[in-house]
ZANUSE-581402 format. One record per residue (C-alpha): x, y, z; chain. Coordinates in pm, 1 decimal. Layout:
<<X; Y; Z>; A>;
...
# end
This chain:
<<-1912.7; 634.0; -1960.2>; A>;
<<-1640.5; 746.6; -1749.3>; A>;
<<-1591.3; 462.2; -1581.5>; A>;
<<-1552.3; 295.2; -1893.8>; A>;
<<-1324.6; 523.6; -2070.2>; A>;
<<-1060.5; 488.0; -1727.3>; A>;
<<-1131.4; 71.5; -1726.2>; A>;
<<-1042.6; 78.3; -2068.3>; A>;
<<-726.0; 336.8; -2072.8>; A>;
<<-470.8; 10.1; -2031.6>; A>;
<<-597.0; -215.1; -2308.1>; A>;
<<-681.3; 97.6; -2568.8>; A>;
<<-358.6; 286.9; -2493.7>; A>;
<<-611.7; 572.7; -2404.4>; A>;
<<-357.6; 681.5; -2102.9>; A>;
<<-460.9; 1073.7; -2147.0>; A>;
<<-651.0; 1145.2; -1819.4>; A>;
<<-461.8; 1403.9; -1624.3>; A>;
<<-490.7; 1516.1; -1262.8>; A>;
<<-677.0; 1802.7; -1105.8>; A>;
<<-513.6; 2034.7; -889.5>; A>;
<<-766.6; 1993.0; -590.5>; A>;
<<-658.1; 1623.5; -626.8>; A>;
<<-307.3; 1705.8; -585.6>; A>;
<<-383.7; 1868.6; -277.0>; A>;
<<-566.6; 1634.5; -104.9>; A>;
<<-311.1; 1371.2; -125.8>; A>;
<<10.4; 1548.9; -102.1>; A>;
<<-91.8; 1721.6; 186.8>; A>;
<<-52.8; 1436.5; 354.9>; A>;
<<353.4; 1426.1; 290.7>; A>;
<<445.8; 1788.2; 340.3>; A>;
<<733.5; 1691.8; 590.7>; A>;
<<865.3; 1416.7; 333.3>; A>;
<<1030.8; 1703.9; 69.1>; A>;
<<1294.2; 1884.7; 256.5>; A>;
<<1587.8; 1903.9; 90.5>; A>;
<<1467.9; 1653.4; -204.5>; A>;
<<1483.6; 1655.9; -597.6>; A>;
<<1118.0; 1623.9; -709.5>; A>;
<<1071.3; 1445.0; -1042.3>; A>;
<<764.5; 1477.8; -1247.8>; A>;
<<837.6; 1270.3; -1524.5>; A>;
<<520.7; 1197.3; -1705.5>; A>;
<<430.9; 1590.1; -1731.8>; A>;
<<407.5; 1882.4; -1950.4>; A>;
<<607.6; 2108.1; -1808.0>; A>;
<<377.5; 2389.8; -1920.1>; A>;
<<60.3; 2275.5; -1813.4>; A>;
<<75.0; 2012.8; -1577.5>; A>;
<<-108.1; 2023.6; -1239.3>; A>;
<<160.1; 1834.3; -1079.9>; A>;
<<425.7; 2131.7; -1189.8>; A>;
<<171.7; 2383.4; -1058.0>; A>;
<<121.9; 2237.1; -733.1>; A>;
<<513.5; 2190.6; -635.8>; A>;
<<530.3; 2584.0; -793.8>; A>;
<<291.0; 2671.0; -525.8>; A>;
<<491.0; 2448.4; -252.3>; A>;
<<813.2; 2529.6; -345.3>; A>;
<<926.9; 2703.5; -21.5>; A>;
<<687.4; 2540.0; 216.2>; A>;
<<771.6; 2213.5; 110.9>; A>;
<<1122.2; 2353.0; 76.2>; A>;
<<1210.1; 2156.8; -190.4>; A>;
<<1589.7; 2148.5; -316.8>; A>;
<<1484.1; 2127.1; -722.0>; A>;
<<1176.6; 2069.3; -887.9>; A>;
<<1238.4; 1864.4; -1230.5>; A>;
<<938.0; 1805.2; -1538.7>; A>;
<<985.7; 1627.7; -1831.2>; A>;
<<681.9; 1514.3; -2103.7>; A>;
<<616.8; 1352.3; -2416.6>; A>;
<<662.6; 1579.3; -2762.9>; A>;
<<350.5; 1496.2; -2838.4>; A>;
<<139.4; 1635.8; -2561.3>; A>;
<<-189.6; 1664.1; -2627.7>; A>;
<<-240.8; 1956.7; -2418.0>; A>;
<<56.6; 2143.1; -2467.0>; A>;
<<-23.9; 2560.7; -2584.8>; A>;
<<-353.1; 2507.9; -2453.5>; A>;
<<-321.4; 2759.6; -2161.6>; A>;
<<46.2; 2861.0; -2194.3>; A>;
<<145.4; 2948.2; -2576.2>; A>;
<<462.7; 2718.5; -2651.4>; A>;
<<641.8; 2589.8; -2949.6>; A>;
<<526.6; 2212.8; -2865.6>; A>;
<<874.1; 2080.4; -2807.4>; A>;
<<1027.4; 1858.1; -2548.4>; A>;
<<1207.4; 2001.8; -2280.4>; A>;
<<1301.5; 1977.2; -1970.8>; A>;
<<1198.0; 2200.1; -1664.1>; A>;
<<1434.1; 2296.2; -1404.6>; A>;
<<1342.4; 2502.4; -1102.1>; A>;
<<1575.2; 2590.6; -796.3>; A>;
<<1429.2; 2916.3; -695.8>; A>;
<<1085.2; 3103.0; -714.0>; A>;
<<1113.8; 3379.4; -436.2>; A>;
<<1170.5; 3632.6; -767.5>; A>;
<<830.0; 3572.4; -872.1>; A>;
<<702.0; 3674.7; -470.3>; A>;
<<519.4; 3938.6; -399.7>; A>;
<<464.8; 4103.4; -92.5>; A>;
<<465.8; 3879.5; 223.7>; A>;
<<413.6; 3609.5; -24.6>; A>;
<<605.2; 3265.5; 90.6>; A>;
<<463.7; 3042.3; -215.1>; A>;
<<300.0; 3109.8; -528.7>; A>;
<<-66.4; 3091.9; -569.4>; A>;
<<-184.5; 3000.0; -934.0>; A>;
<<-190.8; 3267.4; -1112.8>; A>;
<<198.3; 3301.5; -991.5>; A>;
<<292.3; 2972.8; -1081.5>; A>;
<<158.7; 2991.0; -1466.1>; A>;
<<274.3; 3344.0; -1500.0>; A>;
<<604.3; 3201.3; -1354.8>; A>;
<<623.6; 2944.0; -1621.8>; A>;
<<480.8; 3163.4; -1882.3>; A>;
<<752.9; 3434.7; -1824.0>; A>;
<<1070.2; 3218.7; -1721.8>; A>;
<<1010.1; 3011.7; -2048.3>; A>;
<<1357.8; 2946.8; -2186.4>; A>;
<<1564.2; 3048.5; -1906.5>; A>;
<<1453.1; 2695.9; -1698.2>; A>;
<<1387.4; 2482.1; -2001.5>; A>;
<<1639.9; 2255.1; -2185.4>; A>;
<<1589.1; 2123.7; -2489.3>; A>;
<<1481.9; 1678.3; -2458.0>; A>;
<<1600.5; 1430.2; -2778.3>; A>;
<<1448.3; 1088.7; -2804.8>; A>;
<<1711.3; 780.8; -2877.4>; A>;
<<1680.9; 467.9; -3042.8>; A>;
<<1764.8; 144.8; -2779.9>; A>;
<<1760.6; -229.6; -2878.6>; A>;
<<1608.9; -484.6; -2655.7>; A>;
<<1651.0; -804.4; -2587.2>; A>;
<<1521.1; -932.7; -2913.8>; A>;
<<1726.8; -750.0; -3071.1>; A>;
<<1420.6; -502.2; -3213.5>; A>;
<<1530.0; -154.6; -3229.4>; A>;
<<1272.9; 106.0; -3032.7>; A>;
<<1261.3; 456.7; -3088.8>; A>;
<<1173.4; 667.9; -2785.2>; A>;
<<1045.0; 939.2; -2822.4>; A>;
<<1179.6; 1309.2; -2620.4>; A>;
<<1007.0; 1309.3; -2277.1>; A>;
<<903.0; 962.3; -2275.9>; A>;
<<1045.2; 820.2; -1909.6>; A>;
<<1235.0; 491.1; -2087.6>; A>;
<<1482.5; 713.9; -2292.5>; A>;
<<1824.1; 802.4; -2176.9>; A>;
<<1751.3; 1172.2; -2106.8>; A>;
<<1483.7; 1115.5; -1869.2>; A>;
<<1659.0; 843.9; -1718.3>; A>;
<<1946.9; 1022.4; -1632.4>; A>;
<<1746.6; 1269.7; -1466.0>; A>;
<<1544.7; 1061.9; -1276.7>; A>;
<<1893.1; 934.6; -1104.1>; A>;
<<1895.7; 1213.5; -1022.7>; A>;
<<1590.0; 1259.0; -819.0>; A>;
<<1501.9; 1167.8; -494.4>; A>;
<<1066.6; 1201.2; -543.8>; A>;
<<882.2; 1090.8; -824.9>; A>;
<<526.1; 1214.4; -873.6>; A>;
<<303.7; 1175.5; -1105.0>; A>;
<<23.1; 1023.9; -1334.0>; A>;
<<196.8; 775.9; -1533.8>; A>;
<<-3.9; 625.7; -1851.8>; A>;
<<-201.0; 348.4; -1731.4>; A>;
<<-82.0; 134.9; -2013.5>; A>;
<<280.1; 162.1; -1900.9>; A>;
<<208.8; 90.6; -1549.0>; A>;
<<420.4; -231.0; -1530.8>; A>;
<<691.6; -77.0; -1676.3>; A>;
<<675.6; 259.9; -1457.3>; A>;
<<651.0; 114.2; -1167.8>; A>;
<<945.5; -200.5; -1210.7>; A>;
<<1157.0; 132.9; -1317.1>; A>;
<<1116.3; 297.0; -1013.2>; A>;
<<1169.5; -8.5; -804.9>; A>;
<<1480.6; -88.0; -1023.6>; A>;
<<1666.5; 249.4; -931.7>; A>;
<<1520.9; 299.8; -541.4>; A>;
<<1306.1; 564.4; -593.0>; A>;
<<1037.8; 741.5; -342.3>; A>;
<<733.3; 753.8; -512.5>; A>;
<<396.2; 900.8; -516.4>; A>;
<<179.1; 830.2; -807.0>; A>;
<<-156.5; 731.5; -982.5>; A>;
<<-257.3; 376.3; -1111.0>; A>;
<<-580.8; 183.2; -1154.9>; A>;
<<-652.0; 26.0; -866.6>; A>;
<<-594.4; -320.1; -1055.3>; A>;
<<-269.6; -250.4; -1075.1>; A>;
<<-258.7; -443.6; -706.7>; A>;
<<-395.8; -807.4; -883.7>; A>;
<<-77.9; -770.1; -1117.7>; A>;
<<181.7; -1062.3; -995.1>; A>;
<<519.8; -844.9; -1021.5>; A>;
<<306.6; -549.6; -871.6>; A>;
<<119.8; -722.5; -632.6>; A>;
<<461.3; -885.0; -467.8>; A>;
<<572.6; -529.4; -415.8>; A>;
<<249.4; -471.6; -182.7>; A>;
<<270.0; -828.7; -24.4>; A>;
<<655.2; -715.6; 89.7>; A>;
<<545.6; -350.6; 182.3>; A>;
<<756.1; -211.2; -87.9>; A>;
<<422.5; -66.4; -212.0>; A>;
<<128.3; 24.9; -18.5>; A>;
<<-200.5; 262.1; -70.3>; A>;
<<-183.6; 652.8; -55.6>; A>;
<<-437.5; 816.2; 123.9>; A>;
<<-687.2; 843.1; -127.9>; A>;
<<-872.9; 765.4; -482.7>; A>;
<<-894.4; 998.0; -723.5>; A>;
<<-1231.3; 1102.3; -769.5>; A>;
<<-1189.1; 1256.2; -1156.3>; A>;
<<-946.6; 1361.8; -1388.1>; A>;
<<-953.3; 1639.7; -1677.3>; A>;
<<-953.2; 1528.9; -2018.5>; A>;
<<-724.8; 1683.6; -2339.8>; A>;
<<-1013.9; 1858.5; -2447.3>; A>;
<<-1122.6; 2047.0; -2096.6>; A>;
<<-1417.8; 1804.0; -1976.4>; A>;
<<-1417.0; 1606.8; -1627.5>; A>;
<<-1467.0; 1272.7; -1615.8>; A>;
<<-1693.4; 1201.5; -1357.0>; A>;
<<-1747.7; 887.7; -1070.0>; A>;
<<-1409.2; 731.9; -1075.0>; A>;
<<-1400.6; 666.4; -748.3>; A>;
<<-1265.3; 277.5; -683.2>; A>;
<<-1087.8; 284.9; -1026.6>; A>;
<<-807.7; 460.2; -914.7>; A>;
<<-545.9; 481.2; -643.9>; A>;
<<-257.5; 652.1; -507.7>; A>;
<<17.8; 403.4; -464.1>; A>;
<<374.6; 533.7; -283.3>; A>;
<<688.8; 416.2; -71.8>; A>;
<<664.5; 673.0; 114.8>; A>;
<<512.7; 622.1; 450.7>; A>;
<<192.4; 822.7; 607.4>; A>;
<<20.8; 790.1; 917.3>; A>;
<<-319.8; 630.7; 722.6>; A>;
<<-100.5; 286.2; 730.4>; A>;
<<-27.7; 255.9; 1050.8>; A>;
<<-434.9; 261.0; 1135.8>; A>;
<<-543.4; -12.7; 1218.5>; A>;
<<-870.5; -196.8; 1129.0>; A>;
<<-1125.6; -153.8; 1391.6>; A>;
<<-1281.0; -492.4; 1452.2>; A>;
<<-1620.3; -549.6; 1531.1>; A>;
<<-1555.8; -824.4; 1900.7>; A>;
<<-1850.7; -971.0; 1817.9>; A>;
<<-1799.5; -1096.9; 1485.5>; A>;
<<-1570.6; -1424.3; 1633.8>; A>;
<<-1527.3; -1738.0; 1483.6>; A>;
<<-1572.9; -1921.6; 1771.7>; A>;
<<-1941.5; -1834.5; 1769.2>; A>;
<<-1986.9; -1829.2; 1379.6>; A>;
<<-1776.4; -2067.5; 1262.0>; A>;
<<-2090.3; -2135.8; 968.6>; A>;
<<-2044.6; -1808.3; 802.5>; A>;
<<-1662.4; -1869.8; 745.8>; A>;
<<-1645.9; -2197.9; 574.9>; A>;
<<-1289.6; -2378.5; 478.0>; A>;
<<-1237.0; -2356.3; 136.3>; A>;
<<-1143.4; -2679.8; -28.1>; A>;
<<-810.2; -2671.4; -164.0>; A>;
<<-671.7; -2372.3; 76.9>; A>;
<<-616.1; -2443.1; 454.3>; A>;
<<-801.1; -2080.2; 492.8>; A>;
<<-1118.9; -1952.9; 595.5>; A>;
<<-1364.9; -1722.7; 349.3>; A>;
<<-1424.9; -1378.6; 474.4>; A>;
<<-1641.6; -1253.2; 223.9>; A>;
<<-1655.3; -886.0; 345.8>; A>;
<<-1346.0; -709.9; 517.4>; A>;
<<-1586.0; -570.3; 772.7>; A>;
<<-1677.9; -917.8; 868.7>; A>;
<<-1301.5; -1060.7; 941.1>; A>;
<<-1313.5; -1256.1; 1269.7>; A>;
<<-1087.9; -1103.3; 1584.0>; A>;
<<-1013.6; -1382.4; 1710.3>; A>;
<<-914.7; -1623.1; 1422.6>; A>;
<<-539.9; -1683.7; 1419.5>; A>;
<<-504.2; -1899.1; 1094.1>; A>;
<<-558.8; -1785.4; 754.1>; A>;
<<-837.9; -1577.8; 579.8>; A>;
<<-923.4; -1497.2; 260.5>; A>;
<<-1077.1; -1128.4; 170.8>; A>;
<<-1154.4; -961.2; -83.5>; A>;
<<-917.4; -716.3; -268.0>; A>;
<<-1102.8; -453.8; -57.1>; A>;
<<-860.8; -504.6; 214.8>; A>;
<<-568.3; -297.7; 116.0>; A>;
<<-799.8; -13.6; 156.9>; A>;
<<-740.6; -107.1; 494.3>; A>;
<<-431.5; -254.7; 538.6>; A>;
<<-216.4; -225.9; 863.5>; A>;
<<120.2; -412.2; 862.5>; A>;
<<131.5; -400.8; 1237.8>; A>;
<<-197.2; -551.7; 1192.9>; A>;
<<-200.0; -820.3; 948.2>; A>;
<<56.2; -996.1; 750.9>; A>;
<<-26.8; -1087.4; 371.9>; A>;
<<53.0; -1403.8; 240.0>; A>;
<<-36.5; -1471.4; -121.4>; A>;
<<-347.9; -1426.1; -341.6>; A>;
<<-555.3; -1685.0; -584.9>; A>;
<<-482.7; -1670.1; -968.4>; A>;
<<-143.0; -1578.6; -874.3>; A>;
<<3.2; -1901.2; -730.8>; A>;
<<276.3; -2101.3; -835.4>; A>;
<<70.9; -2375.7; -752.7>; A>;
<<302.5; -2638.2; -888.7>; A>;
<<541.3; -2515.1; -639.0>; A>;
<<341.9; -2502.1; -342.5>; A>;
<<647.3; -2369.6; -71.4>; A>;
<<509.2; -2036.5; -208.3>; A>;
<<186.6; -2093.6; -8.2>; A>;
<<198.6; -2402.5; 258.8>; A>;
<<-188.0; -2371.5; 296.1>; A>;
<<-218.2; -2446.9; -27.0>; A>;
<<-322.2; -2808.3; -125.6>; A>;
<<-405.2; -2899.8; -525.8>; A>;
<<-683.6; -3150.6; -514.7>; A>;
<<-641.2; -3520.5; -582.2>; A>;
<<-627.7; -3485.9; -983.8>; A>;
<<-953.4; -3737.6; -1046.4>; A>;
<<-1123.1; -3465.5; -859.1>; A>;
<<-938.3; -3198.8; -1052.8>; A>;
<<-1143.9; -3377.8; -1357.4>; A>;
<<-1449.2; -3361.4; -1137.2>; A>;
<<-1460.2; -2998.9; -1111.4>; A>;
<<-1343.2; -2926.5; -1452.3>; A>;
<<-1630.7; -3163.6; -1569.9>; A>;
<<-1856.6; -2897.8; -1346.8>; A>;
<<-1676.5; -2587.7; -1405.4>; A>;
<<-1519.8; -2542.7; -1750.8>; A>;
<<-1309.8; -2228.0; -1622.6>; A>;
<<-1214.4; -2413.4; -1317.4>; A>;
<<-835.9; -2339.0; -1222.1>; A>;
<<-686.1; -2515.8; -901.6>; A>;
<<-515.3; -2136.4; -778.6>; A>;
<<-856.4; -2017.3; -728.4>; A>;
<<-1050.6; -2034.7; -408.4>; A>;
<<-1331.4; -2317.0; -416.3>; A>;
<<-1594.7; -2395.1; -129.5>; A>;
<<-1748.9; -2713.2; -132.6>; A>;
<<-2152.8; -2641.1; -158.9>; A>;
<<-2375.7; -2949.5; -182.2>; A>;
<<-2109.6; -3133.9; -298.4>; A>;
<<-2026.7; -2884.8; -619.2>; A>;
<<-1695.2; -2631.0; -591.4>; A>;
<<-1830.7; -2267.5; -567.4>; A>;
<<-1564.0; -2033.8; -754.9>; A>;
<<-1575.8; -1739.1; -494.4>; A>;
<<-1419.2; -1422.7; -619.3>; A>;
<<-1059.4; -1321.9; -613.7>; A>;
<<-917.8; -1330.1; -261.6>; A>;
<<-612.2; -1243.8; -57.4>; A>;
<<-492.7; -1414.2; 228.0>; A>;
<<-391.8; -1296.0; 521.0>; A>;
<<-326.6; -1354.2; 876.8>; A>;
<<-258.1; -1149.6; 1198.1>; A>;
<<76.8; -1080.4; 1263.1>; A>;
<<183.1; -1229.4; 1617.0>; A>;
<<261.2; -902.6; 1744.0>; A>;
<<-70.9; -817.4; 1683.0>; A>;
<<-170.2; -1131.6; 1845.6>; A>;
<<23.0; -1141.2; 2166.5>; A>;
<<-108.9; -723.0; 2217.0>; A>;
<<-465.0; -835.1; 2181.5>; A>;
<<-483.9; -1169.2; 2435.2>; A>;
<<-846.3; -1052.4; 2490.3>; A>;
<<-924.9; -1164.9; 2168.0>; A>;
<<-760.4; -1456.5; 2152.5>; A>;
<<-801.6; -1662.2; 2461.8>; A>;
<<-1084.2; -1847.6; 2282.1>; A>;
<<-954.8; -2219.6; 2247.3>; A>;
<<-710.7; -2292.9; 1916.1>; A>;
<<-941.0; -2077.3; 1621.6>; A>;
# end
C-alpha cells in the first residue's frame, strides 16, 4: 500500500510524504564540505517541524553554514503538531545558534534544535503573504504564503546558494525547471520517474542533473505513521557533485560481444544493440547500447556518454539521434497491423519475423576517453 500511495502522490496531488531525519543523514553526509560559507534554502518546509530545518540546526557550525532559510505552505498539515504555533506562514531565518550551546557543545543535538525553534519563535520568523500572478493565458493564480512560485519565496531563493528539500511530487516539473532557471545547487527528493520526463531527463543526459547517493527508504506521514518499502520509488537528485559519480561500473571481461554477439541483438529501427540488464553491458562494444533505466543508478560520465532514450525522440527530426532510422512506412502499417500500441520511438527487435516492443531503454555509449584508457578491452576487431 505504500508503494501505491508514493506511485500515486503525482497524479492525486497526494504530495504529503515528508522526510525522516535518519534519511537526511545518510545523504547529506555525503556533502559536508559543499556548505561553507553558503545560504541554505529549504523552501518546501515547515519551519517548525521540518526534518530538513532540524538537521541543518544540528549542522549549523560543522557544516558552517553562512544562513539557514525555511519557508512552507499556510496550510501545513503538520504544523503545531510537536511545536505549538499559530499556523501561519513565515519565514525562518537563522545566522547563529552557539546561544543555544551548552557545554563543549559545537552543534545542536535534537532536543536543542526544537527547543531552539520552540524558544526563538518570533525573534527569527517573518511574517510570508501569498500574491496573485497572471500567466500566459492570461488566468489569474493565487499563490498561496510559502508556496515556492510566489514572489516572497522567490526572492529569497535568489538569495540562496543550496536548496534542499522534499518538493511535492506533483510540482516536480515545475520545481525543478525553477531551480535550473535561476542556477541553483540543489539537493532534493523526486520519484525516481522523474528521470523518463523529456525536460527532466535532458538535464541528466547533459549532466546538469545526476543521482544522489541514495533512495529513500520511507517517509513519515501527516498523521505520524511510516510508510514502508519505498525503496526504487524514490531518489535523491542534485548538481552538486559527490564522489559516488565518479565510480565507475565494474565490468564483468567476460561478458564481450565478440563472443556473444546472440544475446545482444540489433534492434530494428535503432543502429544499437539491446542490453537487457546493466550488469550484462559488453566491455568491449564501442557502438551504441540500449539499457534499461537502471543505469543511472550507475552512471559514470568518465565512463559512458548518454545519448537519447525511446518514447522521447523527435523522431521526425532524426539529427537528435543519427542511429535512429523510422522504418519504411508500409512496414510502419505492418507493425501497427501487429501491434496496436506500436510507436516508431520505441525500441523493436525483430523475433520470427514480428517486432518485440522491449521496455523503455537508454542509449548509451563509452566515452572515448574511456575507450583509449581501456585498449585491453577493445583490441577485439571493429565491435
Amino acid at each position: 500500500m505504500a508503494n501505491k500511495s508514493l506511485a500515486s502522490a503525482k497524479d492525486a496531488k497526494n504530495d504529503e510524504f515528508y522526510t525522516e531525519l535518519n534519511e537526511i543523514q545518510s545523504e547529506l553526509s555525503n556533502y559536508t564540505n559543499k556548505f561553507e560559507g553558503k545560504v541554505v534554502f529549504c523552501n518546501c518546509d515547515d519551519p517548525f517541524e521540518s526534518n530538513f530545518v532540524k538537521y541543518f540546526l544540528m549542522n549549523f557550525n560543522r557544516f558552517k553554514l553562512k544562513e539557514l532559510i525555511a519557508t512552507g505552505y499556510k496550510t501545513s498539515p503538520i504544523a503545531g503538531k510537536e511545536i505549538a504555533v499559530v499556523n501561519i506562514p513565515y519565514v525562518l531565518r537563522v545566522t547563529d545558534t552557539t546561544k543555544y550551546l551548552v557545554g563543549t557543545q559545537k552543534d545542536l543535538d535534537i532536543r536543542g534544535a526544537i527547543y531552539f525553534l520552540k524558544t526563538e519563535g518570533s525573534n527569527i520568523m517573518t511574517p510570508l503573504f501569498g500574491n496573485k500572478f497572471i500567466d500566459e493565458n492570461k488566468q489569474e493564480i493565487y499563490y498561496e504564503a510559502g508556496d515556492f512560485r510566489s514572489d516572497m519565496c522567490i526572492e529569497l531563493l535568489k538569495e540562496s546558494d543550496i536548496v534542499c528539500t522534499n518538493p511535492p511530487f506533483s510540482l516536480f516539473r515545475e520545481y525543478i525547471a525553477q531551480l535550473i532557471q535561476y542556477k541553483k545547487q540543489f539537493l532534493i527528493i523526486g520519484n525516481k520517474n522523474a528521470a523518463t520526463y523529456k525536460d527532466f531527463f535532458s538535464l541528466l543526459k547533459n549532466n546538469q542533473v545526476w543521482f544522489g547517493y541514495n533512495s529513500p527508504t520511507s517517509f513519515i506521514l501527516p498523521d505520524g505513521t511510516h510508510t514502508k518499502k519505498v525503496t526504487g520509488l524514490t531518489r535523491w537528485f542534485t548538481n552538486i557533485d559527490h564522489i559516488k559519480r565518479h565510480q565507475m561500473l565494474p565490468l564483468d571481461l567476460g561478458c564481450t560481444y565478440e563472443n556473444y554477439k546472440e544475446q545482444y541483438p540489433m534492434y530494428d529501427n535503432y543502429s544499437a544493440i539491446e542490453v537487457n540488464k546493466v550488469q550484462k553491458i559488453p566491455c568491449d562494444y564501442k557502438g551504441v547500447m540500449g539499457v534499461p533505466p537502471t543505469f543511472f543508478d550507475k552512471y559514470c560520465p568518465e565512463q559512458f556518454e548518454i545519448l537519447g532514450k525511446t518514447k522521447l525522440l523527435d523522431w521526425a527530426n532524426s539529427k537528435d539521434c543519427d542511429f535512429f532510422t523510422p522504418p519504411p512506412k508500409e512496414l510502419q502499417e505492418y507493425y501497427k497491423s501487429l501491434d496496436k500500441t506500436w510507436r516508431v520511438q520505441n525500441a523493436y527487435i525483430l523475433v520470427d519475423g514480428k517486432p518485440l516492443d522491449v521496455f523503455d531503454r537508454i542509449f548509451i555509449k563509452f566515452t572515448n576517453s574511456y575507450i583509449k584508457s581501456h585498449p585491453e578491452q577493445f583490441n577485439k576487431g571493429d565491435c
